[in-house]
DOTORNU-448513 format. One record per atom (N, C-alpha, C, O): atom name; x, y, z. Coordinates in steps of 0.1 Angstrom, whole numbers, plus 2048, in hexadecimal, padded with zeros to 3 digits. Example, Ala and Ser with C-alpha at 12.3 -4.5 7.8 and 13.67 -1.06 7.14 Angstrom:
REM DOTORNU-448513
N  884  7C7  84E;
CA  87B  7D3  84E;
C  884  7DF  84E;
O  88E  7DF  855;
N  880  7EA  847;
CA  889  7F5  847;
C  881  800  84F;
O  886  80B  850;
//
This chain:
REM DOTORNU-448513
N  6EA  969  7BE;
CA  6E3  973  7B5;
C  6DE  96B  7A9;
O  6E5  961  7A7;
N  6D5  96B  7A1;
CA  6D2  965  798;
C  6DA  965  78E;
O  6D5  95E  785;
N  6E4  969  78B;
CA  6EC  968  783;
C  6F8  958  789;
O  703  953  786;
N  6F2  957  78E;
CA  6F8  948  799;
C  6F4  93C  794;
O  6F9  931  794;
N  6E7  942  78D;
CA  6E0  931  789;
C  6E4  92E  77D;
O  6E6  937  775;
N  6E5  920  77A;
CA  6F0  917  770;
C  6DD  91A  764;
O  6D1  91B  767;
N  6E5  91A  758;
CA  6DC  91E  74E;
C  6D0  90C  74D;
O  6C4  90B  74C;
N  6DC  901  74F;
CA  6D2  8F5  750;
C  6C8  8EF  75B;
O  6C1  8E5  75A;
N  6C9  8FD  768;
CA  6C1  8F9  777;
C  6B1  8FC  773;
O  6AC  907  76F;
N  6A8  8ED  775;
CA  698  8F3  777;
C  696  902  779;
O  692  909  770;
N  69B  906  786;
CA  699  912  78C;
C  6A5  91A  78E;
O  6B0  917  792;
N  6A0  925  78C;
CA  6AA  936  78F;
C  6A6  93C  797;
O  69A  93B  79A;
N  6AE  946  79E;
CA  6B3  94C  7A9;
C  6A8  958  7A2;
O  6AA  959  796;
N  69F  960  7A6;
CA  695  969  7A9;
C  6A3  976  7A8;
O  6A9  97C  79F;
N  6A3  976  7B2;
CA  6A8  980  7BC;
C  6B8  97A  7C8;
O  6BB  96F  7CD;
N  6BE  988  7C7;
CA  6CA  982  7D4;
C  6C0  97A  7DF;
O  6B5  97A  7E3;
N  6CE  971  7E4;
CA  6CC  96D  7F3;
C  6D9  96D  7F9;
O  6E2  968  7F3;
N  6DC  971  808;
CA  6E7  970  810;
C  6ED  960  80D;
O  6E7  956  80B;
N  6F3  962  80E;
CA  6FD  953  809;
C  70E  95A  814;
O  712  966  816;
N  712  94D  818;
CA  71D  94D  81D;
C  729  943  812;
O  728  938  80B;
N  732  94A  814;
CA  742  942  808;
C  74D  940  811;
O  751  94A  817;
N  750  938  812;
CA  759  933  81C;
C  769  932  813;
O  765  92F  808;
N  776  933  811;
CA  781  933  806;
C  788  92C  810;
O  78F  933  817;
N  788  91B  813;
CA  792  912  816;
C  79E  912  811;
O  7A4  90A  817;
N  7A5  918  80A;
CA  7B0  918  804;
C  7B0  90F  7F9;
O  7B8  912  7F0;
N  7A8  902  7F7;
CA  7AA  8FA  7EB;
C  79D  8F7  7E6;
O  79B  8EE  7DE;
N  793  8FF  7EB;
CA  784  8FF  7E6;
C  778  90E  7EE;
O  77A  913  7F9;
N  771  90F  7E7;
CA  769  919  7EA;
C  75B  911  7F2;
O  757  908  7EB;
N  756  913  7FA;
CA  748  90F  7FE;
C  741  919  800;
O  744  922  807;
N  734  917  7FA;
CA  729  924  7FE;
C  718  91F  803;
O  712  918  7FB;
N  715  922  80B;
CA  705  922  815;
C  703  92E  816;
O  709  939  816;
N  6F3  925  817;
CA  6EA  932  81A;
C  6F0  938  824;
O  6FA  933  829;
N  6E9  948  82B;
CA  6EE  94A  835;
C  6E4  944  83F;
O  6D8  944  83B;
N  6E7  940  84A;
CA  6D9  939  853;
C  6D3  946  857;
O  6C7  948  857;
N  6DE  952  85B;
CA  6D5  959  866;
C  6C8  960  85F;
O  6BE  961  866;
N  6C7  963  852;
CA  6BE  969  849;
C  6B8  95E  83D;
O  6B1  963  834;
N  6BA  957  83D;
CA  6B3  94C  838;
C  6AC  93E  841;
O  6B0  936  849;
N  69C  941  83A;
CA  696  93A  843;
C  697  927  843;
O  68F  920  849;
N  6A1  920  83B;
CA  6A1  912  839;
C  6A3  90D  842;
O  6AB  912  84B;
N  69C  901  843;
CA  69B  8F8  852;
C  6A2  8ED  84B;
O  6A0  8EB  83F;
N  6AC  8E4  856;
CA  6B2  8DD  84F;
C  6BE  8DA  854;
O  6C1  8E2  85E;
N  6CB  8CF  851;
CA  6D5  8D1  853;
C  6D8  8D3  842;
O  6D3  8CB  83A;
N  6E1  8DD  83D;
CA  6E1  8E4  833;
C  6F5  8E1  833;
O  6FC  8E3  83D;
N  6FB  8DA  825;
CA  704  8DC  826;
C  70D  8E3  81D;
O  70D  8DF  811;
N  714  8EB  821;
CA  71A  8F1  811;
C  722  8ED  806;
O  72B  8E5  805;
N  71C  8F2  800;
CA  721  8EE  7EC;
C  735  8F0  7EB;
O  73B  8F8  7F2;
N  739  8E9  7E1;
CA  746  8F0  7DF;
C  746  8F0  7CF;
O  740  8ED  7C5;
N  750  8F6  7D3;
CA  755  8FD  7C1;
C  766  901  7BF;
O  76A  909  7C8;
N  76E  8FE  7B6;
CA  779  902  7B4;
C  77C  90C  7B8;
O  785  90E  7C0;
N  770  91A  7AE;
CA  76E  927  7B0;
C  763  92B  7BB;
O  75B  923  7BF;
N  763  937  7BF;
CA  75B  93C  7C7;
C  74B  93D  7B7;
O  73F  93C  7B9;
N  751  93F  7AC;
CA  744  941  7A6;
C  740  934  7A3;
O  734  931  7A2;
N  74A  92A  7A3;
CA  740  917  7A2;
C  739  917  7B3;
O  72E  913  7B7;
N  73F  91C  7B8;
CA  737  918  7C8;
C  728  920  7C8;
O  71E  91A  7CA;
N  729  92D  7C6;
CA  71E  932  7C1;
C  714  92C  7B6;
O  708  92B  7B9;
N  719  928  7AD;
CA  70E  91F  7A6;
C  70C  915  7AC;
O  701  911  7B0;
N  713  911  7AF;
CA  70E  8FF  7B1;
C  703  902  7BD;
O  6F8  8FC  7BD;
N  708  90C  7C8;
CA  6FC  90F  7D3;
C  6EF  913  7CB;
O  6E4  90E  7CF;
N  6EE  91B  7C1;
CA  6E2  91F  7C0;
C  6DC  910  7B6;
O  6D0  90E  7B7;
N  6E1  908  7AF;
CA  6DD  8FC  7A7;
C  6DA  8F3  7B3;
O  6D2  8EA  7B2;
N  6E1  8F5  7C0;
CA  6D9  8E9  7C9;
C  6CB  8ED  7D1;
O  6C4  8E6  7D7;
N  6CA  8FE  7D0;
CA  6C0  901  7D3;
C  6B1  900  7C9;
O  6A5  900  7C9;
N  6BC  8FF  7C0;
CA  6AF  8FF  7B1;
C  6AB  8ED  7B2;
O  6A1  8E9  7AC;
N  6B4  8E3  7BA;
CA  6AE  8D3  7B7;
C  6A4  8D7  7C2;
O  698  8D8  7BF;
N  6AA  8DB  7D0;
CA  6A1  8DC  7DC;
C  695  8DB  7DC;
O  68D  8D4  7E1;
N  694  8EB  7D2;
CA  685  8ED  7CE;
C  67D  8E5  7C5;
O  671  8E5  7C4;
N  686  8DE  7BD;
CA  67E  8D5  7B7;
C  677  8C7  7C0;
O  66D  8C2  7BC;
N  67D  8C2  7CA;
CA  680  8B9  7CC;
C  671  8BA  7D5;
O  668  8B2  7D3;
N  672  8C4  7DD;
CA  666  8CB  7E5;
C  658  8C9  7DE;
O  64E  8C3  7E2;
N  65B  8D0  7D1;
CA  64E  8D0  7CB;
C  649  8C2  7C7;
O  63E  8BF  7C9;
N  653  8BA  7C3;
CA  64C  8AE  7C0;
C  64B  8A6  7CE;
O  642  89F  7CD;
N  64E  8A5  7D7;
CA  649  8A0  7E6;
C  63B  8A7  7E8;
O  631  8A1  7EB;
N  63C  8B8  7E7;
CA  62D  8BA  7E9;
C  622  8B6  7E0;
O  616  8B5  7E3;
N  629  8B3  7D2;
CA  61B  8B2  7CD;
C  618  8A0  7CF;
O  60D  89B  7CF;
N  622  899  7D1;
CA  61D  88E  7D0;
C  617  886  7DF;
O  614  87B  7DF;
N  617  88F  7EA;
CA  612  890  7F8;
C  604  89A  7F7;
O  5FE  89E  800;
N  602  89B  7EC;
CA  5F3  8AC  7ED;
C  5F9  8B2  7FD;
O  5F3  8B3  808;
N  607  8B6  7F9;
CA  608  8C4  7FD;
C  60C  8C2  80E;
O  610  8CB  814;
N  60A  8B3  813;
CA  60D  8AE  821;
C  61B  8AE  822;
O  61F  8A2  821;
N  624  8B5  824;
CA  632  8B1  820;
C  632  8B8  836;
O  62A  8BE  83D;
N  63E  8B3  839;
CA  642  8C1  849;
C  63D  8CE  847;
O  639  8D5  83E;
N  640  8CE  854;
CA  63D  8E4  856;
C  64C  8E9  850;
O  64D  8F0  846;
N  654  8E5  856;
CA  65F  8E8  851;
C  665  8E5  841;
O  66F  8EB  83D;
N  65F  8DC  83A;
CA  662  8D8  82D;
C  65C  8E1  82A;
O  664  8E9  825;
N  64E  8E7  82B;
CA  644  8F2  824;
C  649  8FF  826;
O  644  908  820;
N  654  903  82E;
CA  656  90D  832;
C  662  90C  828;
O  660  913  81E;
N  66C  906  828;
CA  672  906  817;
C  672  906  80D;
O  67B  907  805;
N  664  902  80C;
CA  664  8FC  801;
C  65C  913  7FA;
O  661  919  7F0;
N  654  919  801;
CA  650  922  803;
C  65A  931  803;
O  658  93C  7FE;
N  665  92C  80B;
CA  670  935  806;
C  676  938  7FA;
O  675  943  7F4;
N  67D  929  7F6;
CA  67C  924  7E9;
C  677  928  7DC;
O  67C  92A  7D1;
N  66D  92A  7E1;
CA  660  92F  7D5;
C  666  93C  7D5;
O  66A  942  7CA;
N  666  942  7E1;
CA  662  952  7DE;
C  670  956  7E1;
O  672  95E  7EA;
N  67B  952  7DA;
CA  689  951  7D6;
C  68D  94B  7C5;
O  697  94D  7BE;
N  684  946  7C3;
CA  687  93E  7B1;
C  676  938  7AC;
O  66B  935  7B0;
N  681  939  7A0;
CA  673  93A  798;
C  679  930  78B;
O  685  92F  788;
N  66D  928  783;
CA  673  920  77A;
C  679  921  76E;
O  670  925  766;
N  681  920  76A;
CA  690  928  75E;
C  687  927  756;
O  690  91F  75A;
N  67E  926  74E;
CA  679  928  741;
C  66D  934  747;
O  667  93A  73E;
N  66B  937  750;
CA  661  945  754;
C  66C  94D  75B;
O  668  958  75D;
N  675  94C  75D;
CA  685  955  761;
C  684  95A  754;
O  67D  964  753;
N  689  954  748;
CA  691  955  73F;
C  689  960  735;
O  68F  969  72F;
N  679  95E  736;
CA  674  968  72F;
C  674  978  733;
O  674  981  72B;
N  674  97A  73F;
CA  674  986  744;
C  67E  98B  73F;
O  681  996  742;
//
């Protein structure tokens, strides 16, 4: 939920997304859900002490992702994979940049 994203991430969480939390007994891990999330990838989950650090830290590694994306596309004009474009596009239309978050 956007209330997930760490106040210092480029990017914040839009809107919910299915996320899966796993409670190992000595740590929390949380992923996307694959079946409703379109990321292509081998995707590995975040941990956290708490189920709410595992929650942040997932949506802060989705907020580099998307950074990371954008600067590959822009410095390829936009040649990046089908499947990098296809995340990088999800991405987008899941978060938006914390200083245009923050105003709304």
């Amino acid at each position: 939920r956007p209330s997930d994203s760490p106040a210092e991430a480029p990017f914040v969480l839009t809107r919910e997304i299915p996320i899966i939390v796993i409670d190992s007994l000595d740590k929390f891990w949380a992923a996307e859900s694959r079946t409703s999330l379109p990321l292509h990838g081998l995707r590995v989950p975040v941990e956290g002490d708490t189920e709410e650090e595992a929650r942040r830290n997932l949506a802060a590694d989705l907020a580099a992702q998307l950074r990371l994306l954008l600067l590959l596309a822009t410095s390829h004009q936009g040649e990046i994979a089908p499947q990098l474009k296809a995340n990088l596009a999800y991405l987008k239309s899941i978060m938006a940049p914390a200083q245009d978050a923050r105003k709304q």
